[in-house]
C-alpha positions as CSV (number, residue, x, y, z in Angstrom):
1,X,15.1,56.9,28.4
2,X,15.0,54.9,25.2
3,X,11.2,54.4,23.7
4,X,8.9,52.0,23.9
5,X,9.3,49.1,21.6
6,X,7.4,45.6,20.6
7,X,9.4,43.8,22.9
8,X,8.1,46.4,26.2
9,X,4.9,46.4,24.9
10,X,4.2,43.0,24.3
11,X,1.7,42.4,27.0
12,X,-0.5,45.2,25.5
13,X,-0.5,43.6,21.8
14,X,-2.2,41.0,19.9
15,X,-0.4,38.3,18.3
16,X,-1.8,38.3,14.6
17,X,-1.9,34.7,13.1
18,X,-2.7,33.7,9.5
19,X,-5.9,31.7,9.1
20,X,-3.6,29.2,7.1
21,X,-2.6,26.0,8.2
22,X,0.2,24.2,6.0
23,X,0.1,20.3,5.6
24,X,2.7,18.5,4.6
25,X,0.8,14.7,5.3
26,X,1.6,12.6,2.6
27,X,-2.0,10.9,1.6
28,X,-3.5,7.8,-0.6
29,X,-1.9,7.3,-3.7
30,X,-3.4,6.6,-7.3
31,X,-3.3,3.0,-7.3
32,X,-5.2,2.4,-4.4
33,X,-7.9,5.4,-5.3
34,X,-8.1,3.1,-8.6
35,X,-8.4,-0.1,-6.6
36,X,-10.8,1.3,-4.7
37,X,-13.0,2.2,-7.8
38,X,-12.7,-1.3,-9.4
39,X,-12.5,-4.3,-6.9
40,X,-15.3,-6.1,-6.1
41,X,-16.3,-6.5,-2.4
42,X,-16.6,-9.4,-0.4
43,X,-18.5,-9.9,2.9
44,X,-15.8,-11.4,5.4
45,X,-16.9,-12.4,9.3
46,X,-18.3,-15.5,10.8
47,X,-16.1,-17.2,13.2
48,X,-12.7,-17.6,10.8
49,X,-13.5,-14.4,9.9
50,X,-12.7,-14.5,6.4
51,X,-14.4,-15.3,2.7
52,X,-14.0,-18.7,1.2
53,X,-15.0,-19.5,-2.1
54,X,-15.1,-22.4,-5.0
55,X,-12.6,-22.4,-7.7
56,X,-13.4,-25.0,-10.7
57,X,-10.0,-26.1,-12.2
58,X,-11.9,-28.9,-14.4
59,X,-14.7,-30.7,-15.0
60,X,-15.4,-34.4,-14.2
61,X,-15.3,-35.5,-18.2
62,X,-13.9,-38.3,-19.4
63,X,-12.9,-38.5,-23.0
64,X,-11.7,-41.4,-25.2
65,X,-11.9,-43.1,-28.9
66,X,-14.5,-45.9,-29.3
67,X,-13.6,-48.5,-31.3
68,X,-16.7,-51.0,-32.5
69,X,-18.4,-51.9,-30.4
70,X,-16.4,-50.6,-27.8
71,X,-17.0,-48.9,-24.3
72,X,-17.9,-45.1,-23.6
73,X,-15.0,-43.1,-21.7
74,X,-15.2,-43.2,-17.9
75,X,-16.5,-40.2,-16.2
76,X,-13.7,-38.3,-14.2
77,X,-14.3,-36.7,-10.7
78,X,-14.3,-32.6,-10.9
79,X,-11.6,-31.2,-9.3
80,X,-12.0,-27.8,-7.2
81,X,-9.8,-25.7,-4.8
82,X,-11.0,-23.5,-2.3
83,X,-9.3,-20.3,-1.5
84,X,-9.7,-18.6,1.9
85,X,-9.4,-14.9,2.2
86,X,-8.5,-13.7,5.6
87,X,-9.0,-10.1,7.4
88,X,-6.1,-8.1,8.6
89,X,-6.7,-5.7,11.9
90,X,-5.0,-2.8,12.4
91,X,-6.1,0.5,14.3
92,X,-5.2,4.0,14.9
93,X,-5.5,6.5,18.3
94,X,-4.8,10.0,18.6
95,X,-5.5,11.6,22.1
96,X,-5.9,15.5,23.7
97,X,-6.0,17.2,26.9
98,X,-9.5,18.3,27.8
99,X,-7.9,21.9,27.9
100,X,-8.3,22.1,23.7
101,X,-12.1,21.5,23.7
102,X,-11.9,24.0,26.9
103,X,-9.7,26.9,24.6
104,X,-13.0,27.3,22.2
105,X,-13.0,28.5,19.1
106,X,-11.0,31.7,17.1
107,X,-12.1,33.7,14.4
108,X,-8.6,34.6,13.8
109,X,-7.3,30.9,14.0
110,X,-10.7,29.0,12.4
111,X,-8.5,26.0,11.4
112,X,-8.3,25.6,15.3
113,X,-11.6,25.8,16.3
114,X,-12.2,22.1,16.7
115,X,-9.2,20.5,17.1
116,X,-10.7,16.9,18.4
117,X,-12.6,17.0,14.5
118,X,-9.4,17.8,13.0
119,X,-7.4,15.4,14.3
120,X,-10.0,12.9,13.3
121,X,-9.8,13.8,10.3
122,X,-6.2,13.3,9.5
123,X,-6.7,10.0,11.5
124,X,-8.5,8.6,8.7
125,X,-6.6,10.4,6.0
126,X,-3.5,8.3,7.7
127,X,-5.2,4.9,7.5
128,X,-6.1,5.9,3.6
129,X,-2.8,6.2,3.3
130,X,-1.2,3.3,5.1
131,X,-3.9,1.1,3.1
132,X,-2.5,2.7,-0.1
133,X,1.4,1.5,1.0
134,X,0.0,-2.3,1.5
135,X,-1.7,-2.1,-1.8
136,X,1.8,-1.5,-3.5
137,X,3.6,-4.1,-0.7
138,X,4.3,-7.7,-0.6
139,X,1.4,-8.7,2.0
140,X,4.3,-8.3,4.9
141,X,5.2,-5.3,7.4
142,X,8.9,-5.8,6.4
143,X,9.3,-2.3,4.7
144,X,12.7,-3.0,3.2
145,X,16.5,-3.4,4.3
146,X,18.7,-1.1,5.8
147,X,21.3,-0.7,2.9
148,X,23.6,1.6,5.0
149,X,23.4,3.7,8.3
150,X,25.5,7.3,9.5
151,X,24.9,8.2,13.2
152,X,23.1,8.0,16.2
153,X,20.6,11.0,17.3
154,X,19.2,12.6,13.9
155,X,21.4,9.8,11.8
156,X,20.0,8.2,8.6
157,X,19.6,4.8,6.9
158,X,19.4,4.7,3.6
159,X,16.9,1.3,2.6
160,X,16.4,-0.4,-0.2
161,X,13.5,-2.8,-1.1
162,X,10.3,-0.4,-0.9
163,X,10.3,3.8,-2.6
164,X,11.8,6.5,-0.1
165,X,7.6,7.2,-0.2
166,X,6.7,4.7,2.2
167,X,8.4,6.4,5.2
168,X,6.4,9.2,6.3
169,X,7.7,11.6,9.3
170,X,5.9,11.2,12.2
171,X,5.6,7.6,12.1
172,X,8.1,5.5,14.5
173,X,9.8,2.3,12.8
174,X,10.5,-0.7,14.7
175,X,13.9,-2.4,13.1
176,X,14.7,-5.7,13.6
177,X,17.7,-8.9,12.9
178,X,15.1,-11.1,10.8
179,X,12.6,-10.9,8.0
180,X,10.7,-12.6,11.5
181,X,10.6,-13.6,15.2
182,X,13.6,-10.5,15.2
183,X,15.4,-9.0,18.4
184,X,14.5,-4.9,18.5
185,X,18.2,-3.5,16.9
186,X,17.2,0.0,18.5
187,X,17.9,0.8,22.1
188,X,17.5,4.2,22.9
189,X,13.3,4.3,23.3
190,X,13.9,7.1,25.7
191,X,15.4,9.5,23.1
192,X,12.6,8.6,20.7
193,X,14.7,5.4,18.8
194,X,12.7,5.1,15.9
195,X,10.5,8.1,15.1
196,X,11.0,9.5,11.6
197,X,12.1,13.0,11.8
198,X,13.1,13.9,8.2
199,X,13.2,12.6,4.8
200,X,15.3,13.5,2.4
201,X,13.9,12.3,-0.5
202,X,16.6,13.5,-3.3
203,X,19.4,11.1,-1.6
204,X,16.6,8.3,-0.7
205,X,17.7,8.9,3.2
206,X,15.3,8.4,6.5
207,X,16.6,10.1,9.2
208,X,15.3,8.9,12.7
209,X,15.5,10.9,16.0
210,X,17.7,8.0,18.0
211,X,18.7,5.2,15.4
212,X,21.3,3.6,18.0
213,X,21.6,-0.2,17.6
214,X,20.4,0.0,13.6
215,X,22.6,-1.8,11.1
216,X,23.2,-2.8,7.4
217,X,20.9,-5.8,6.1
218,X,18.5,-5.0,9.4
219,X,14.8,-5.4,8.5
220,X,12.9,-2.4,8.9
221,X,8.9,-2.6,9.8
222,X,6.4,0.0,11.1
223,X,6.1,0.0,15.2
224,X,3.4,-2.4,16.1
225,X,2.9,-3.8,12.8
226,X,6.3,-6.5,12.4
227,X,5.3,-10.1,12.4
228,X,1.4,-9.4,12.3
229,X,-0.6,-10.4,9.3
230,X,-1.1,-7.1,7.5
231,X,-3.4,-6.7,3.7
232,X,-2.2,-8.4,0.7
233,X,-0.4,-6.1,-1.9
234,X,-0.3,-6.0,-5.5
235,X,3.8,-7.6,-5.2
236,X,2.2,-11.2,-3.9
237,X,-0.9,-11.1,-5.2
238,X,0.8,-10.7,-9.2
239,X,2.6,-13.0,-8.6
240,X,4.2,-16.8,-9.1
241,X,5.4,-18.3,-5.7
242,X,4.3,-18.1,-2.1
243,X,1.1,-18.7,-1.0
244,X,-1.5,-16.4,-1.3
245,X,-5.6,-16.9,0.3
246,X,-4.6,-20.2,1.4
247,X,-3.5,-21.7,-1.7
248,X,0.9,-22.7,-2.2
249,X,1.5,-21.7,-5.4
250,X,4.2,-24.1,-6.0
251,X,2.3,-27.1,-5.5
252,X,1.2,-29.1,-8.2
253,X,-2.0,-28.7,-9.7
254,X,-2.5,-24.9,-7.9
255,X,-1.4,-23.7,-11.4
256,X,-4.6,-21.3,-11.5
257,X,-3.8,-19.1,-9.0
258,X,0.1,-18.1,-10.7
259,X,-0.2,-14.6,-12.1
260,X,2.1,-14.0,-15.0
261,X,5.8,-13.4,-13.9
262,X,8.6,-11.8,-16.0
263,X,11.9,-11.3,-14.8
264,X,14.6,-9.9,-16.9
265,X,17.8,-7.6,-16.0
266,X,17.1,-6.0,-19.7
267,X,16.8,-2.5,-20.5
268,X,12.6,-1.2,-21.5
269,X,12.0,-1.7,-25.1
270,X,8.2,-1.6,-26.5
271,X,8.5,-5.4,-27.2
272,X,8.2,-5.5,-23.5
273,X,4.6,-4.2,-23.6
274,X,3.8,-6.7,-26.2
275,X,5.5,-9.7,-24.8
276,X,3.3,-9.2,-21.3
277,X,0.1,-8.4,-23.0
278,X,0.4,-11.1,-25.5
279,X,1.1,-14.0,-22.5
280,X,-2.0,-12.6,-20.6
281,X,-4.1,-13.1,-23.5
282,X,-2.7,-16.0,-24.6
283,X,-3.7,-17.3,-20.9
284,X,-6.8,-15.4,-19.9
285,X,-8.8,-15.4,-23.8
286,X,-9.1,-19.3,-23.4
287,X,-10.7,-19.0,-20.6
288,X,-14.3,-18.1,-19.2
289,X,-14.9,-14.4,-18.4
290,X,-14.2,-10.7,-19.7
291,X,-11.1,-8.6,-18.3
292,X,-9.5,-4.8,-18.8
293,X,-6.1,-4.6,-18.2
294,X,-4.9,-1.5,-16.2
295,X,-0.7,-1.1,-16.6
296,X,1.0,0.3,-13.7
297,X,4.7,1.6,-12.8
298,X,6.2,5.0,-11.3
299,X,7.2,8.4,-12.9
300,X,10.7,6.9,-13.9
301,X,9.0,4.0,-16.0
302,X,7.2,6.6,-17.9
303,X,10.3,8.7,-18.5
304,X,11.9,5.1,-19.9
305,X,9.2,4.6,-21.7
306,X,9.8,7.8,-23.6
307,X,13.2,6.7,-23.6
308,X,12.2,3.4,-25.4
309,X,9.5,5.2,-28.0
310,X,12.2,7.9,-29.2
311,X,12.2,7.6,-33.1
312,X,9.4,5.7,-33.6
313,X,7.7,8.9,-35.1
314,X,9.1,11.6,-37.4
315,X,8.5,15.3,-36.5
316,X,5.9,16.5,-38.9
317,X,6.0,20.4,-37.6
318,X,8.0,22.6,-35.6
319,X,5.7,23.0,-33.1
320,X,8.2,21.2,-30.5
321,X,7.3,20.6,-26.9
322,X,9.6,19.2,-24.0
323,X,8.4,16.7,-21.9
324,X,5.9,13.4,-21.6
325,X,3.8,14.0,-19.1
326,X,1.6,10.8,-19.8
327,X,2.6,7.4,-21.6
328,X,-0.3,5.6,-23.6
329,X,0.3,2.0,-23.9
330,X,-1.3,-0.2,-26.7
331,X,-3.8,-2.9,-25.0
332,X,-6.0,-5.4,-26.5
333,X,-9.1,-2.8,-25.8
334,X,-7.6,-0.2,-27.2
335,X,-5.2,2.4,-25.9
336,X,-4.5,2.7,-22.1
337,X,-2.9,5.0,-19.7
338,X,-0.1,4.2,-17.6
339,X,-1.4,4.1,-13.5
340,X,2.0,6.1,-12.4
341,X,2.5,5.5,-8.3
342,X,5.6,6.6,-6.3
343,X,5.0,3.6,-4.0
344,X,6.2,1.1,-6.9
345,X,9.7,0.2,-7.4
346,X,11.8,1.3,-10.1
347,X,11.8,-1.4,-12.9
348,X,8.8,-2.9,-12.2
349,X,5.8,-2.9,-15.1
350,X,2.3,-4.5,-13.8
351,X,-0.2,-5.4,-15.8
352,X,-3.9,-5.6,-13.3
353,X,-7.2,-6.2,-13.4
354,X,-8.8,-4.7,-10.7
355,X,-12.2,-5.6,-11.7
356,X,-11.0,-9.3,-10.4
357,X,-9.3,-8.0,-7.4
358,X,-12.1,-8.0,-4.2
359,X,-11.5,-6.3,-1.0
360,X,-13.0,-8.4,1.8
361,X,-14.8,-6.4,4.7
362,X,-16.9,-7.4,7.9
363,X,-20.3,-6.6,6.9
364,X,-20.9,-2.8,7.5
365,X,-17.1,-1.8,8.3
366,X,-16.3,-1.2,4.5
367,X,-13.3,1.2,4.8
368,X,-12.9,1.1,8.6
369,X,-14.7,2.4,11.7
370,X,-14.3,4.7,15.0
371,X,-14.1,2.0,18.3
372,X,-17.3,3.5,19.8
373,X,-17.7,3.9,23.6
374,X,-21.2,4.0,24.3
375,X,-22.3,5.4,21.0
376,X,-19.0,8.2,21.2
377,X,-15.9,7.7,19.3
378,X,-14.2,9.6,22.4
379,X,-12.6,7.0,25.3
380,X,-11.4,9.0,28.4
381,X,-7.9,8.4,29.5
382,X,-7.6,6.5,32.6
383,X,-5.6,8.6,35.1
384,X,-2.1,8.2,35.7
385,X,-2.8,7.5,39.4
386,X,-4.7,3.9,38.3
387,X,-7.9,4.9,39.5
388,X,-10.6,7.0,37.9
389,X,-10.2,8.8,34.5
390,X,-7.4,11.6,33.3
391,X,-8.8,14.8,31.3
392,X,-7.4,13.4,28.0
393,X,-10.1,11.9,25.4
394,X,-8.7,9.2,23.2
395,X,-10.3,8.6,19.5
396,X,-9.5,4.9,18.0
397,X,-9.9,3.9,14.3
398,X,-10.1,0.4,13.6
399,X,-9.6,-1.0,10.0
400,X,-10.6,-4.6,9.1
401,X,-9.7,-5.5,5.5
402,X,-8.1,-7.6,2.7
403,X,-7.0,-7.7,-0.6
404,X,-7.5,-10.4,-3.0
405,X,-8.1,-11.6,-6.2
406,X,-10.6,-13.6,-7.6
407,X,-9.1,-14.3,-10.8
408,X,-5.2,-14.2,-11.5
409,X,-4.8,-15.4,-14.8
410,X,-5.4,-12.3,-16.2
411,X,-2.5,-10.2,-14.0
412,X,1.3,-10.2,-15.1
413,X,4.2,-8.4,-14.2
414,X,7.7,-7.9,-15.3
415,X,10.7,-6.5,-13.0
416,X,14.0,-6.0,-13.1
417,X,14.1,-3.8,-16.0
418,X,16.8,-1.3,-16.9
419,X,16.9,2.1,-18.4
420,X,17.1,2.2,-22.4
């Protein structure tokens, strides 16, 4: 008779377990960590719910040459505009069986020991991160195009218009016909059509558990978030057209709230640098108030910008070293950093002030807030059967926020740049 082994013995042993647990969440980026640091706040709520302010474009003088005798210049009227800043809702849920907070806790498994706190916690770390991916948006939920798509269950899309970064797995997509008022392209919702299984981020591909239905030049949008007013992002707000806090850009006479806007097919050259901080000031010095610019790309537009600097110094040792890991660029106050984010495109150079930007909060909810049920963050389930409760506790997150600006003279951009 052959010995015992693991396998026979099994229900004698102890299953040892690593007190490790590996976390491959993707969380908030630089810029809005920055953003958060420097914008203003605004208190939003009433019954618009939003922040509305005053904007002087000029002042009611009239000016003229007197002749002899002659009359004094006829007062003007002052002219003002005023900007409304609106509040996007979004929320979050996570639920669990009432068996986890009945399993206790391990000593041998200690990140398990309170599973209903830890799932909390990467609640919150998600919305962090989600509010990081508006900051670097457009102010829409369209998240790109579908450039090209290979199979069904476990096939990919390959996108273009946001980074590979703003697709996190986990997260289910919703993809749709039109930028809005779209037909759902997916049809298998019972094979999980639309849940992000896998990126892979060195071919730029987002492979979905059922991706029936999708198609080239489809619009691509997290589920529940397509045609719903979501938080401004640093693509609209630095910007020249649309309308942004109320205001149409393109009409006459709105000329204040047009950011600086550069668009060239060109490859990076330091004349770039100068060209956009040179408009800004040329803009923002005549007018009232102090700024500091903050520049901000990804990795790739530092490694250009290396690119662009190369022989602009001689070596004056041989103490050689490989590799820029961090670009300076020459500002007005001196030299600055370059903000690198992987949620910005590739050939795109901002120039921000964040000290202008605001975000605009209900009063108290700065950040977001657990939906409390009688003064828990827990909600039971109700039960399956339609009456009475199931033994599943659901936690919400609710977020109620804006971005905006409250001066956009002093922010440029320039996109479309190439390589050197």
């Amino acid at each position: 008779m052959a010995g015992d082994t693991t396998t026979s013995a099994a229900g004698f042993l102890k299953q040892k377990f690593s007190n490790f647990l590996g976390d491959d969440q993707q969380h908030a980026s630089d810029l809005w960590m920055m953003i958060e640091k420097q914008a203003g706040t605004e208190e939003a709520g009433g019954l618009n719910q939003n922040v509305k302010w005053a904007h002087a474009q000029y002042a009611g003088v009239g000016m003229k040459g007197l002749s002899e005798g002659g009359d004094y210049p006829t007062a003007q009227p002052a002219k003002a505009i005023n900007p409304t800043l609106g509040l996007a809702h979004w929320a979050f849920a996570v639920d669990f069986t009432g068996h986890l907070s009945a399993a206790g806790s391990s000593s041998d498994v200690s990140w398990a020991g309170d599973w209903q706190r830890k799932l909390g916690k990467d609640l919150r770390d998600r919305q962090r991160s989600l509010t990081a991916r508006f900051a670097c948006h457009d102010g829409t939920a369209n998240w790109g195009q579908i450039v090209a798509v290979s199979g069904t269950t476990n096939g990919y899309m390959t996108i273009t218009g946001v980074p590979i970064h703003f697709f996190h797995p986990g997260e289910v997509v919703t993809i749709r016909d039109s930028a809005s008022s779209g037909t759902e392209q997916l049809t298998n919702a019972a094979t999980g059509a639309g849940k992000i299984v896998e990126i892979d981020y060195a071919n730029s591909r987002v492979y979905l558990a059922d991706m029936t239905g999708a198609a080239a030049d489809d619009y691509i949008a997290l589920s529940g978030f397509y045609d719903v007013t979501v938080p401004n992002g640093i693509k609209n707000i630095i910007d020249s057209a649309g309308t942004i806090q109320g205001i149409a850009r393109g009409t006459v006479g709105n000329f204040m709230y047009q950011a600086t806007e550069q668009t060239t097919t060109a490859a990076l050259s330091p004349s770039d640098v100068d060209l956009l901080r040179d408009t800004v000031q040329d803009i923002a010095s005549l007018r009232k108030g102090k700024y500091k610019s903050q520049w901000v790309g990804n990795r790739k537009m530092r490694r250009w910008a290396t690119l662009a600097t190369a022989g602009q110094s001689r070596f004056v040792d041989l103490d050689l070293t490989m590799g820029v890991a961090e670009m300076k660029i020459q500002d007005r106050d001196g030299r600055a950093g370059l903000i690198e984010d992987p949620y910005i495109l590739d050939g795109e150079l901002y120039v921000a002030s964040f000290g202008k930007w605001v975000k605009a909060y209900p009063k108290k909810l700065k950040g977001g807030y657990p939906v409390l049920n009688n003064g828990s963050p827990l909600w039971k389930a109700n039960a399956a059967s339609g009456s009475g409760k199931a033994d599943r506790d659901i936690l919400y997150w609710a977020c109620r926020m804006n971005l905006g600006c409250r001066d956009f003279r002093c922010q440029a951009k320039r996109t479309g740049i190439t390589s050197p």
